[in-house]
N, C-alpha and C positions, 0 to 999 in steps of 0.2 A: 142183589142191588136193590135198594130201596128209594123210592121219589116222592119226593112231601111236595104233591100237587098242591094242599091250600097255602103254601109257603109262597107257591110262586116259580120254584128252581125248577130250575131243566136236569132234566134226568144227566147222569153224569157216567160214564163208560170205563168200562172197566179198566184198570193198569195195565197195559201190555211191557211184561219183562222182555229186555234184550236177548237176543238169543248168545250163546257162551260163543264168540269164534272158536277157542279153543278146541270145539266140540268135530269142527271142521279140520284140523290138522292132523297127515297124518299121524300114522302112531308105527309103524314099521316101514319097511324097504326103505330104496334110495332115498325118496321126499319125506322121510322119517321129520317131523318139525317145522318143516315150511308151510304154512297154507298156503302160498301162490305156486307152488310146485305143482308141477301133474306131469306124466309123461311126454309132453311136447317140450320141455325145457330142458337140457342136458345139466347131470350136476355136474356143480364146482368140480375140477379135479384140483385135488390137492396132495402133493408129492411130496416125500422127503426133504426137500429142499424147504430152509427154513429163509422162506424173503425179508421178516422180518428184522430176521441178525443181520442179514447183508444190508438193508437200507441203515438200522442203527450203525453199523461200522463206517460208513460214511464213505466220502474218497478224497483224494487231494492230489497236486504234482508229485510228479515223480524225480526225486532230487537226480541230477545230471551235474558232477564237477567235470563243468565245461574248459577248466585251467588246466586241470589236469591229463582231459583227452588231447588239447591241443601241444602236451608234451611228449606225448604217444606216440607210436607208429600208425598215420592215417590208414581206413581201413581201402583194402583191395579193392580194384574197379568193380570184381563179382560183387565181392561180399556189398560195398555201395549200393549197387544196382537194386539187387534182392531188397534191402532194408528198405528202399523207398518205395517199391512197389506193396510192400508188407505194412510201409506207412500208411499209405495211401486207402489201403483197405482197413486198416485201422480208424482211420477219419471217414469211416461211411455211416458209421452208426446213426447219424440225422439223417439218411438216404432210406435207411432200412428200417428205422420207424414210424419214418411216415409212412412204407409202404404198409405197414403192421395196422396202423393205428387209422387210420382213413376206413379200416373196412371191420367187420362184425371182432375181433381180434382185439381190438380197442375197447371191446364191452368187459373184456376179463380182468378184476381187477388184480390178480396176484402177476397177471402178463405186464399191466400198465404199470401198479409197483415197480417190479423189478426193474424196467425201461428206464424209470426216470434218475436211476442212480447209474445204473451200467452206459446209459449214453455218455455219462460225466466219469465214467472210469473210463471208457474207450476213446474220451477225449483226450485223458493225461495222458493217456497210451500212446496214443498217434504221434503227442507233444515230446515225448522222452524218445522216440526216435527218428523225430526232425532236429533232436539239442543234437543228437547223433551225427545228424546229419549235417548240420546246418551251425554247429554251437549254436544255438539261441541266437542266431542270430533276427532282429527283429522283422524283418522283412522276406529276405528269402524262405523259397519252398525247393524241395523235388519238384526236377521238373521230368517231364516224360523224355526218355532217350528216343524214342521213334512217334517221329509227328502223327497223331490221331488224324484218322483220315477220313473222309464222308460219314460211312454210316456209322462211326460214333460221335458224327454230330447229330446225325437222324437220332442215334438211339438217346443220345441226353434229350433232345428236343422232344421223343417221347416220352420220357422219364418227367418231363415238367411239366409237360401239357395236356399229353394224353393218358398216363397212369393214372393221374388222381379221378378223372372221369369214370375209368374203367374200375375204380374202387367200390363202385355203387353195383355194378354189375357183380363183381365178385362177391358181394355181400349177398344179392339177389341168388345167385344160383349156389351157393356153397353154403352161407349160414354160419354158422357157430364153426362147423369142420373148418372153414379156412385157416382158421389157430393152427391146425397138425399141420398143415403146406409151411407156416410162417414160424415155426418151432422147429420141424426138421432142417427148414433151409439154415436154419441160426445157430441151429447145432450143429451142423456141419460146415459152415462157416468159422466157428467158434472153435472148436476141433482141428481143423485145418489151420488158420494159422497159428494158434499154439505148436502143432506141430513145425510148422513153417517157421518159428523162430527159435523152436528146441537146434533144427538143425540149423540154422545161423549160428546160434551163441555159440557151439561146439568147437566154429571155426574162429571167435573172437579172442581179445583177450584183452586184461586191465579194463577202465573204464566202461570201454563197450560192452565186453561180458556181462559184468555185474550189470547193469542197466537192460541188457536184453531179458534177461533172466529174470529180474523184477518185474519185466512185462508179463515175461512166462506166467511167471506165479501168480500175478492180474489177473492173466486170462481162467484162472480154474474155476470162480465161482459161477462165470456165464456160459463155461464148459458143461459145468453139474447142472445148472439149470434150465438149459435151452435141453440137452439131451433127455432128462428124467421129463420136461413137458410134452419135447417129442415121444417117446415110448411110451409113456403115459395114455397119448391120444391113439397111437398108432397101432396100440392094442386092443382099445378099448370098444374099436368100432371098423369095421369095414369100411364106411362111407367115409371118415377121416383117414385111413391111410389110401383112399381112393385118389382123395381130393390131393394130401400133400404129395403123390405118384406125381400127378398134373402138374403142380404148380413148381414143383424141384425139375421137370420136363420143359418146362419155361426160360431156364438159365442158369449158368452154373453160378453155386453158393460165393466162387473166387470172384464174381465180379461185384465188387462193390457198390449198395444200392443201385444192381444191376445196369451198373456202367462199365463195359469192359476196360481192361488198362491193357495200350494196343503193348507195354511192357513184361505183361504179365507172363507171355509163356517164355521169356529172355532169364526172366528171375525165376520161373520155376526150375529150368534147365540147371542154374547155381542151386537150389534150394534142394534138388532131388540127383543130386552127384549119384551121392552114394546110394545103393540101394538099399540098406536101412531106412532112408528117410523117405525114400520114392514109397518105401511100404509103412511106414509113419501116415502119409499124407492117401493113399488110398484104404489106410483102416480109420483115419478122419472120418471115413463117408460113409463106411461098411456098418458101423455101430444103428447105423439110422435106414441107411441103404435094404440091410438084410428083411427089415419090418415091412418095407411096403411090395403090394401085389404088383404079379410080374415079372419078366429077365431085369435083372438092373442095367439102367440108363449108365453108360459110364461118361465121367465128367468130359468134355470135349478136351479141358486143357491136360490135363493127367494122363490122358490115353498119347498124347503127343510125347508122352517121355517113353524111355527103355522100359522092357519089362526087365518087371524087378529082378536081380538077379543077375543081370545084362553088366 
C-alpha cells in the first residue's frame, strides 16, 4: 500500500474480498447443498408420491344423473344409513386441516400442497353422495338418526374453542414429529373409508354404484399419499412414530375432525356385515398400526363389531 503524504490523501485500506458462501455448504450427507442445514433441522421427506401431477390434474364435481336415480329402486334404510354417515365423514376435511395446519405440520410444504387440492376433492366427494342422498336437492342434508347428546356437544365446543389453543402446545412439545401423528391418522382415515364404500358399492346398483365407485377411485391418490408420508416418518425416527402412538391414542381416525357421529357405530354394523369387509376396514389401520411402538390400541368403534369370521 502506498500514501502520497505531500498530496495530502489519507491512506486508503486495503480491498477486503467477500468471503465464497458456497464455501460453507455442505458437500455430502443429508444437508448435501443447503447451507442453513445442520443437524437440528430434519430433511424434507420426499416420497414416491408425485404432489405435483396431482395438484396439475386438478378436481371438479362429480357428475350425478340425478333423473335417472329418481327412476331407480330407492336405496335400502341400511344401505341409507351407512352412506350418510360415510358422507359425513367425507365433509370433514376442513375439521382436519385446520387440525394439521394450526400446528408445526403446516411448515411442510409438499403436506400443505397436497391439502389444498385434496380438501376440494373430499368436498366433491361428500357432494356426490348427498346428490345420493338427497338428489341435489338444494337445501337438505343427512341428518343424524340418533340425537347427539351432551358430550358431543362438549366435544364440538372443544373442537372450536379449545383445540386451536392447544395447537401451540403441540407444536411446543412435539416439533416437526407432529406431521407422523397427523399422517398416520389421515392414512388410516383415508384407508378406511375407501374401504367403507368398497363394501357399500358391492351392495348398490345402477346409478348409485357407478357414483359410489367414482368416489372409490377419488379416494386412491390421498390413500397413496397420506400412507407413503406416514411410513415415511414412522420409519425414519423413533420420536416420530412415538409422537403419532400418542396422538392416534387421542381418538379414532372414524371420527371426523374428531367429532364423533353418535351414528357411526349403527353404519358400521351395515358396513362390516360380511366379514370380508370387517377385515377390509381393520387391515385399513394395520398398514400404519403395525409401525408404531407398542401393543396396538384397537379402534374403539371396530372392536364393537364381530370378530372377523363371526
Amino acid at each position: 500500500m502506498s500514501v502520497d503524504l505531500a498530496a495530502g490523501a489519507a491512506p486508503t485500506a486495503p480491498a477486503l474480498s467477500a468471503p465464497d458462501p458456497h464455501t460453507a455448504i455442505p458437500v455430502d450427507g443429508p444437508y448435501a447443498g443447503h447451507v442453513h442445514f445442520d443437524a437440528s433441522i430434519t430433511p424434507v421427506l420426499r416420497t414416491d408420491v408425485d404432489v405435483d401431477a396431482y395438484i396439475r390434474r386438478g378436481t371438479s364435481r362429480l357428475p350425478v344423473d340425478t333423473s335417472l336415480l329418481a327412476s331407480e329402486d330407492p336405496l335400502g334404510e341400511d344401505l341409507h344409513l351407512a352412506l350418510e354417515v360415510l358422507q359425513r365423514l367425507e365433509s370433514s376435511a376442513l375439521a382436519e386441516s385446520r387440525a394439521m395446519l394450526a400446528t408445526a405440520t403446516g411448515n411442510e410444504a409438499r403436506i400443505t400442497a397436497f391439502l389444498a387440492t385434496w380438501m376440494v376433492d373430499r368436498f366433491w366427494q361428500s357432494r356426490a353422495l348427498r346428490d345420493l342422498l338427497t338428489g341435489d336437492h338444494p337445501t337438505e342434508r343427512p341428518r343424524h338418526r340418533h340425537r347427539p347428546g351432551p358430550l358431543h356437544t362438549l366435544r364440538r365446543r372443544h373442537l372450536d374453542r379449545v383445540q386451536p389453543l392447544l395447537s401451540a402446545v403441540w407444536t411446543g412439545l412435539a416439533g416437526e414429529a407432529v406431521a407422523a401423528g397427523h399422517m398416520a391418522r389421515m392414512a388410516v382415515q383415508e384407508a378406511s373409508l375407501q374401504a367403507a364404500l368398497v363394501a357399500v358399492s358391492r351392495r348398490l346398483t345402477g346409478e348409485a354404484h357407478r357414483v359410489t365407485e367414482l368416489v372409490v377411485d377419488r379416494h386412491q391418490a390421498a390413500v397413496d399419499f397420506f400412507t407413503a408420508e406416514a411410513i415415511g416418518r414412522l420409519t425414519r425416527s423413533p420420536r416420530e412414530a412415538r409422537t403419532a402412538r400418542v396422538l392416534l391414542s387421542l381418538g379414532s381416525p372414524l371420527e371426523g375432525g374428531g367429532l364423533p357421529d353418535p351414528d357411526l357405530p349403527s353404519a358400521l354394523a351395515v358396513i362390516g356385515a360380511a366379514p370380508a369387509d370387517r377385515a377390509a376396514l381393520h387391515r385399513a389401520r394395520f398398514e400404519i398400526t403395525r409401525l408404531l411402538p407398542g401393543p396396538d390400541l384397537p379402534d374403539p368403534y371396530l372392536s364393537s363389531l364381530p370378530r372377523i369370521g363371526v
